[in-house]
Backbone and ligand atoms as CSV (ligand in chain L), in Angstrom:
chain,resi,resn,atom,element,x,y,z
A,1,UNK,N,N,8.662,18.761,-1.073
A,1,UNK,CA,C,7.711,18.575,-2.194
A,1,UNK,C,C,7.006,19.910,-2.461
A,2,UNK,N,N,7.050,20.451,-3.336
A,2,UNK,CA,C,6.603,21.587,-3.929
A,2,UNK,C,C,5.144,21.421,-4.236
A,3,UNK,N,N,5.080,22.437,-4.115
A,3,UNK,CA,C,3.209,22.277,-4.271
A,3,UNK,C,C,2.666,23.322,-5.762
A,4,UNK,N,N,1.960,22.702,-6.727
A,4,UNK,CA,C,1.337,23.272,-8.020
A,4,UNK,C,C,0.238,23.373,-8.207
A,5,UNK,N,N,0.261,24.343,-8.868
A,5,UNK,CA,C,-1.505,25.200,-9.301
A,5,UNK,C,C,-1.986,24.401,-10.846
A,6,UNK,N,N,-3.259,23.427,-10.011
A,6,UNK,CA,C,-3.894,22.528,-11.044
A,6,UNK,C,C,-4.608,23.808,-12.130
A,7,UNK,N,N,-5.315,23.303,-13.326
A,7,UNK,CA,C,-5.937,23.613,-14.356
A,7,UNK,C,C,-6.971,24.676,-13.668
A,8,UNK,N,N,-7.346,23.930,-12.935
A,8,UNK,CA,C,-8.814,24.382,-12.373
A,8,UNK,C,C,-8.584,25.768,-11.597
A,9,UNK,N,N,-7.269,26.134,-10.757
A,9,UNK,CA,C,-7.102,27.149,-10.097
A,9,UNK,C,C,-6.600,26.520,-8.398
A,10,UNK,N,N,-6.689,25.164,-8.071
A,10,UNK,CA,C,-6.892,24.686,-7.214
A,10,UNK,C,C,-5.544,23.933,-6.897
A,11,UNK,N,N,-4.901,23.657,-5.715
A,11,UNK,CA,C,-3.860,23.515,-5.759
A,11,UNK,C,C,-3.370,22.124,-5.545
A,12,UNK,N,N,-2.378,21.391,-6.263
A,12,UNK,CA,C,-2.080,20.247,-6.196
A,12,UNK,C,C,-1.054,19.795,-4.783
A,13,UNK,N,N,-1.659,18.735,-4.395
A,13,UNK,CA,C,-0.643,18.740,-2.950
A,13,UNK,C,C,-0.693,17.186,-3.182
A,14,UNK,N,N,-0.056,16.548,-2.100
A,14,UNK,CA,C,0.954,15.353,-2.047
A,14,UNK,C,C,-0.497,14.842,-1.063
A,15,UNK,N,N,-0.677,14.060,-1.240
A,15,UNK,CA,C,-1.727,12.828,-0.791
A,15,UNK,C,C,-1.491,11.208,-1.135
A,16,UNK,N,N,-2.625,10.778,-0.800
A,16,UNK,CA,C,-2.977,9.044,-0.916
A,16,UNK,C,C,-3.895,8.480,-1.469
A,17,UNK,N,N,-3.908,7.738,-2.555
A,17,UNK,CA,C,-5.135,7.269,-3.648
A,17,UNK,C,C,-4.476,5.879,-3.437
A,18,UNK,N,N,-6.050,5.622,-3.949
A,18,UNK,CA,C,-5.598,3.976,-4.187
A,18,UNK,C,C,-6.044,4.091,-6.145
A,19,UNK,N,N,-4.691,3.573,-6.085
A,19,UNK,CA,C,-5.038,2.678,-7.513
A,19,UNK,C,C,-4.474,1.447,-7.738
A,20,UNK,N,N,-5.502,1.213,-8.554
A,20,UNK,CA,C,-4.882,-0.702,-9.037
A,20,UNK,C,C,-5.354,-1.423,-7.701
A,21,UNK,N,N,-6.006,-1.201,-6.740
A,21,UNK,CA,C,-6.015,-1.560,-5.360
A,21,UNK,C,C,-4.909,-1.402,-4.533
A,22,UNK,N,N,-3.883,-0.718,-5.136
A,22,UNK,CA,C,-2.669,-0.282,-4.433
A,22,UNK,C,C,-3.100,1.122,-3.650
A,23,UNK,N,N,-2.657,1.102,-2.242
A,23,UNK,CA,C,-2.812,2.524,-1.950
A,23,UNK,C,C,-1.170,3.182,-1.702
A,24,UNK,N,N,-1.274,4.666,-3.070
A,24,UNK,CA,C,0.294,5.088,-3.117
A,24,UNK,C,C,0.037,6.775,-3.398
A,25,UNK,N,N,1.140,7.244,-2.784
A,25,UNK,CA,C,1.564,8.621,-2.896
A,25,UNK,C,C,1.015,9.411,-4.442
A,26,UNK,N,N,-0.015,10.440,-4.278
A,26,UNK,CA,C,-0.047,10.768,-5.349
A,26,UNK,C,C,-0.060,12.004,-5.297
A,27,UNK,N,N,0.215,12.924,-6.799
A,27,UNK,CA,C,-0.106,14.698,-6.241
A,27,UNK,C,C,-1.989,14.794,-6.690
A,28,UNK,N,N,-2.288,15.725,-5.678
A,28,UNK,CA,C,-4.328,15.247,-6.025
A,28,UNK,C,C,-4.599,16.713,-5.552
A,29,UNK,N,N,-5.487,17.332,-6.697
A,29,UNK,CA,C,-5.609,18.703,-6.877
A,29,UNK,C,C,-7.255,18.598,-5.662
A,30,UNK,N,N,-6.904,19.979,-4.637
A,30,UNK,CA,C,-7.813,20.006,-3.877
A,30,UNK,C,C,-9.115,20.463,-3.959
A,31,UNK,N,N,-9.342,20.455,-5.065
A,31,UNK,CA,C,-10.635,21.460,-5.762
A,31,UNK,C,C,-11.299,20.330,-6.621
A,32,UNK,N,N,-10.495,20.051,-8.042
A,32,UNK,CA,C,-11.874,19.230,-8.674
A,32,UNK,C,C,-11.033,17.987,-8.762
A,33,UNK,N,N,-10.048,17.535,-7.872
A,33,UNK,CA,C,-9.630,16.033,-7.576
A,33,UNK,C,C,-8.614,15.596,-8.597
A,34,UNK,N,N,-8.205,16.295,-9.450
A,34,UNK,CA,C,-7.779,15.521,-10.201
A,34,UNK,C,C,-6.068,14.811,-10.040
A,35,UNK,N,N,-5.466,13.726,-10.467
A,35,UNK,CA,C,-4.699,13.042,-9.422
A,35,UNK,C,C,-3.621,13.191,-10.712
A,36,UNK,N,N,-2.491,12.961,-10.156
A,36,UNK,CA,C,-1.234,13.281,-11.002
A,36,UNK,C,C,-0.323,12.497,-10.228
A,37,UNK,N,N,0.930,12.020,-10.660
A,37,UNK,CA,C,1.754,11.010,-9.870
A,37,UNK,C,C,3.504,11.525,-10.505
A,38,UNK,N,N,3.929,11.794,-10.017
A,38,UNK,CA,C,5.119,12.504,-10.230
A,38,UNK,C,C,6.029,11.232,-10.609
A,39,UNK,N,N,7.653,11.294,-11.514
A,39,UNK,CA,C,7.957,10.163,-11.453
A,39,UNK,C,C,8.220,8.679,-10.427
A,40,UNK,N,N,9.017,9.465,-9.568
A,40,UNK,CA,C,9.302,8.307,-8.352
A,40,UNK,C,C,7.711,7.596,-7.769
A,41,UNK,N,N,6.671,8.951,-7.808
A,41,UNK,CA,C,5.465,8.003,-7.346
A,41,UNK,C,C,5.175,6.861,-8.555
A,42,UNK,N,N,5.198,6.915,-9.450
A,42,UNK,CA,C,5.099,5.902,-10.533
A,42,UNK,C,C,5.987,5.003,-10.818
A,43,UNK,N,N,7.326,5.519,-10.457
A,43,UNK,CA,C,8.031,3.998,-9.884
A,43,UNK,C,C,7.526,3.308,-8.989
A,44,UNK,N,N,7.490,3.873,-7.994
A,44,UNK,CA,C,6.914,2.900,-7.068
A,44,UNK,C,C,5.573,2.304,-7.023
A,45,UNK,N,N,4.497,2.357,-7.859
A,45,UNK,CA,C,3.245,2.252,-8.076
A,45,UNK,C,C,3.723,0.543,-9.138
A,46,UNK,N,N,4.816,1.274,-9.882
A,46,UNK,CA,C,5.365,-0.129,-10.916
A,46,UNK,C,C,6.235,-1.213,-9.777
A,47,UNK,N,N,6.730,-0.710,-8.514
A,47,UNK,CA,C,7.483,-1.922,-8.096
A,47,UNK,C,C,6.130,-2.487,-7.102
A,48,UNK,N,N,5.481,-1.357,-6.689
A,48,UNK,CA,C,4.009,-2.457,-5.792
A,48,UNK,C,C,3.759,-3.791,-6.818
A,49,UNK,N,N,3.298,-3.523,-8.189
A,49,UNK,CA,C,2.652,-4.043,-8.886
A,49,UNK,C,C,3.860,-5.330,-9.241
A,50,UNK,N,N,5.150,-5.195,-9.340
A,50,UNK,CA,C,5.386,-6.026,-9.265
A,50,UNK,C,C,5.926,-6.996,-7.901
A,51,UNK,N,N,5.794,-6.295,-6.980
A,51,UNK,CA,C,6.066,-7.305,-5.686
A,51,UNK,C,C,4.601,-8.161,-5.318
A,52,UNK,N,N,3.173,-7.428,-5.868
A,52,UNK,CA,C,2.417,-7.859,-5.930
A,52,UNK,C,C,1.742,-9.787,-6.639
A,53,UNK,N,N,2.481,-9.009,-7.867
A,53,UNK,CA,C,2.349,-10.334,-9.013
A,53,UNK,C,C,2.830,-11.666,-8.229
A,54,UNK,N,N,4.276,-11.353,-7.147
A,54,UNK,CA,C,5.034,-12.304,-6.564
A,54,UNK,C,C,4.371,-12.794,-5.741
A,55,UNK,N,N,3.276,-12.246,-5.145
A,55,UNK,CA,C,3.234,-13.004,-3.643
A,55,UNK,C,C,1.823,-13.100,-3.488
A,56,UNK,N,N,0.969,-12.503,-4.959
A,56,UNK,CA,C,-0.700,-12.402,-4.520
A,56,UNK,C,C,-1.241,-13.928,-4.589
A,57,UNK,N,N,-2.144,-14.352,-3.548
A,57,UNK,CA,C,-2.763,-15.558,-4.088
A,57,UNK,C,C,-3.337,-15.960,-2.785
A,58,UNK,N,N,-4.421,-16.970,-2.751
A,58,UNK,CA,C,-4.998,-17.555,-1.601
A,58,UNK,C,C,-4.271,-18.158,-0.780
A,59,UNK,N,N,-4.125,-18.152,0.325
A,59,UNK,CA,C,-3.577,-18.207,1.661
A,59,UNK,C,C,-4.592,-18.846,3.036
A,60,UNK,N,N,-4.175,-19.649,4.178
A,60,UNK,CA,C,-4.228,-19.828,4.470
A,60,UNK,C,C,-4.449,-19.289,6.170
A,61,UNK,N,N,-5.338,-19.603,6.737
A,61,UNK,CA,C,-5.282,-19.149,8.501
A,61,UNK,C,C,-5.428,-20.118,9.006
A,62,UNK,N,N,-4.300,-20.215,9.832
A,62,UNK,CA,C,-4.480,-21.353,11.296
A,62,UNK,C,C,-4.413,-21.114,12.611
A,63,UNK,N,N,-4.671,-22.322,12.984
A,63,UNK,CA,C,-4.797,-21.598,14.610
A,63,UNK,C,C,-3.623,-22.328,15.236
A,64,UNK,N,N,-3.544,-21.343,16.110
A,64,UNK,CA,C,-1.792,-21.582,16.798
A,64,UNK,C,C,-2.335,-21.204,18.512
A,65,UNK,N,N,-2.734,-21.913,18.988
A,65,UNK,CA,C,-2.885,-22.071,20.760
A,65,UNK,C,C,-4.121,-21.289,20.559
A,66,UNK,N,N,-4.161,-20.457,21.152
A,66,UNK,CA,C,-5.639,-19.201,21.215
A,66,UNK,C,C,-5.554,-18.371,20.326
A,67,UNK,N,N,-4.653,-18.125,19.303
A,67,UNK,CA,C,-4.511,-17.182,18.063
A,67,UNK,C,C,-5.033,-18.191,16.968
A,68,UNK,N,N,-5.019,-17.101,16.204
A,68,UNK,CA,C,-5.043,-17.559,14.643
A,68,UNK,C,C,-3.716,-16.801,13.795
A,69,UNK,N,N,-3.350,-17.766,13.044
A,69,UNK,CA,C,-2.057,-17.131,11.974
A,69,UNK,C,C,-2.301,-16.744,11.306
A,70,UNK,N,N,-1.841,-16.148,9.589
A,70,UNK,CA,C,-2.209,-16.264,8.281
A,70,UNK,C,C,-0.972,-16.663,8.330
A,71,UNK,N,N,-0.971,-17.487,6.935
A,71,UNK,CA,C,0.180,-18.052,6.361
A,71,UNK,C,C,0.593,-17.016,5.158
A,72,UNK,N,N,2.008,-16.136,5.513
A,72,UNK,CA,C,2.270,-15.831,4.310
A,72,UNK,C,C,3.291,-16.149,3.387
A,73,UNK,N,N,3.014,-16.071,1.953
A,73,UNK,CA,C,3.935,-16.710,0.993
A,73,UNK,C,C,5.772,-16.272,1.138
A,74,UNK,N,N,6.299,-17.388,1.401
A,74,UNK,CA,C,7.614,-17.693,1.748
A,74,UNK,C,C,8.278,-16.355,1.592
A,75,UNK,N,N,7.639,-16.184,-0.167
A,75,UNK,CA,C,8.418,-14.821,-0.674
A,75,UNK,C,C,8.499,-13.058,-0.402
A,76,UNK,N,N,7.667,-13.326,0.683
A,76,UNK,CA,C,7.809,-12.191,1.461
A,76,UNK,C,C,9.171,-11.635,2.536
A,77,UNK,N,N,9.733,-12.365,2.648
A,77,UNK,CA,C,11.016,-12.695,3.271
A,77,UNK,C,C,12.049,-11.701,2.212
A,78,UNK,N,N,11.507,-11.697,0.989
A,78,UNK,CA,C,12.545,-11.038,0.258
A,78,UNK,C,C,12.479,-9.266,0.721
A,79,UNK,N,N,11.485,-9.519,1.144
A,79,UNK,CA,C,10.764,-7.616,1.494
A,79,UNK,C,C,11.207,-7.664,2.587
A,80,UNK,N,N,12.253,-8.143,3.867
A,80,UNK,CA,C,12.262,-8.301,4.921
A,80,UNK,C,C,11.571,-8.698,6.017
A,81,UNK,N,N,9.962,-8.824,5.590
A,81,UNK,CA,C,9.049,-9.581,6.549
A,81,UNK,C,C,9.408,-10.490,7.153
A,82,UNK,N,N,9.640,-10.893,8.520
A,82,UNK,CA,C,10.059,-12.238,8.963
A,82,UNK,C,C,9.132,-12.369,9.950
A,83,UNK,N,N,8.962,-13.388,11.036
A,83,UNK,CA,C,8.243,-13.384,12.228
A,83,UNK,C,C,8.709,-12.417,13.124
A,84,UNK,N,N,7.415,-11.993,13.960
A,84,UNK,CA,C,8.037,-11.041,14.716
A,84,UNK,C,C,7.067,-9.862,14.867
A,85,UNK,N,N,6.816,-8.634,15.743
A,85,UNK,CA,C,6.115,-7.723,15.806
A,85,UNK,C,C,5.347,-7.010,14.164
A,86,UNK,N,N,4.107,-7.287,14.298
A,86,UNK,CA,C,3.599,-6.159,13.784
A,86,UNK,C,C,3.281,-5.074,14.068
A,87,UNK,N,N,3.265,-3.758,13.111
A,87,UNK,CA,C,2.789,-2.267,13.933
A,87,UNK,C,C,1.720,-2.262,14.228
A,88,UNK,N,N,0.933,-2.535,13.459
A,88,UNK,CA,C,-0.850,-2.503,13.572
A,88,UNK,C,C,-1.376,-3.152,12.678
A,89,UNK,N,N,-2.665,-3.534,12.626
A,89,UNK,CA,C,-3.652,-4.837,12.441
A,89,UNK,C,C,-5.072,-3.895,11.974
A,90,UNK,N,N,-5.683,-3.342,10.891
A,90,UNK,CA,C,-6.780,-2.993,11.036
A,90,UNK,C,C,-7.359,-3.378,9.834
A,91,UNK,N,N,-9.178,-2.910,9.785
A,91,UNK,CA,C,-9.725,-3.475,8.883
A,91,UNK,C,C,-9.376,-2.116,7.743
A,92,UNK,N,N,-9.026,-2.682,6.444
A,92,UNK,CA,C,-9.073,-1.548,5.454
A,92,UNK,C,C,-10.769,-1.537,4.894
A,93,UNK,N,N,-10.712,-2.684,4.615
A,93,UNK,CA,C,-12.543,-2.406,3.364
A,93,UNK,C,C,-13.397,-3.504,3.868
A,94,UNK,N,N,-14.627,-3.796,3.258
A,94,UNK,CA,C,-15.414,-4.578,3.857
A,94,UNK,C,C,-15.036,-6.262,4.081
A,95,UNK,N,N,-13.921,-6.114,2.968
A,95,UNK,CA,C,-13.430,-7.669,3.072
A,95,UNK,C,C,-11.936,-7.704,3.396
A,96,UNK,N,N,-11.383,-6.648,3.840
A,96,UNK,CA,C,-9.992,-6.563,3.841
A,96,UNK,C,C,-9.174,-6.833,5.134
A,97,UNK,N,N,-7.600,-6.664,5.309
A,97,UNK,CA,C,-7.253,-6.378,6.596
A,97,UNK,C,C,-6.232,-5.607,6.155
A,98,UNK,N,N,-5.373,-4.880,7.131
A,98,UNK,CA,C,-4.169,-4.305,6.472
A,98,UNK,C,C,-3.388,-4.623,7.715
A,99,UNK,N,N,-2.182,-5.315,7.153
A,99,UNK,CA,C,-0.828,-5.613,8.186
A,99,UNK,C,C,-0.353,-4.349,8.244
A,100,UNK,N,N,0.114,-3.696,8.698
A,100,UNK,CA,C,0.984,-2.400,8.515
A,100,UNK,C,C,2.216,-2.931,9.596
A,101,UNK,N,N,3.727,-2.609,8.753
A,101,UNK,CA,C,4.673,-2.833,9.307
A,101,UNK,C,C,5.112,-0.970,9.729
A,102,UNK,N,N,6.010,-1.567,10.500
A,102,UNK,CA,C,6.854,-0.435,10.975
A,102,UNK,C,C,8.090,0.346,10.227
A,103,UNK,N,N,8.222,-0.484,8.794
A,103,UNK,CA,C,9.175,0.287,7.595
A,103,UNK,C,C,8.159,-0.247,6.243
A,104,UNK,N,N,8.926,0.025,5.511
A,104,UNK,CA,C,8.341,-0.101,4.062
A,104,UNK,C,C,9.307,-1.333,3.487
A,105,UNK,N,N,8.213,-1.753,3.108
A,105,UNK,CA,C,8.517,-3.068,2.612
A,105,UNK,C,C,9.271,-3.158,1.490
A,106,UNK,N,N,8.260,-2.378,0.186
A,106,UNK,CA,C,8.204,-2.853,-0.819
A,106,UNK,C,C,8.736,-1.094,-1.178
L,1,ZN,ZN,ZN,-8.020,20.894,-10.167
């Protein structure tokens, strides 16, 4: 990934923004911020949004012996999610969690 000289003088490099509440690859100038998304990052910003549409919605937690589950929508299975190890478990925002798998899903 090549690196470019924003407006400002300041140089554009490959980082992580959230937009749309999506957090995705963007180019983000290190001086006065300003964010740019190259094509493939904007493909993929368009397939979040639509794997999103598929599977967003209220959900369920149960308890399973001394754990608790979440129930997720069937259609996650299409992303390869199945039962089975997660990588890590942390809080993203004040109301959030983030599953993080060990490949890319979506
Ligand atoms: Zn700049």
């Amino acid at each position: 990934m090549k690196t470019s000289t924003c407006k400002c003088g300041g140089s554009i490099k490959l980082d992580r923004c959230l937009v749309e509440n999506f957090l995705v690859e963007c180019m983000k100038c290190d001086k006065c911020g300003e964010i740019l998304f190259t094509p493939e990052q904007t493909k993929q910003l368009i397939k979040l949004r639509e794997a999103n549409k598929k599977i967003e919605g209220k959900r369920k937690i149960i308890k399973v012996g001394s754990s608790i589950a979440a129930l997720l929508p069937k259609k996650v299975e299409e992303y390869g999610v199945k039962e089975g190890l997660i990588d890590s478990v942390k809080i993203l925002s004040s109301n959030s969690l983030e599953i993080k798998f060990d490949k890319e899903i979506v």
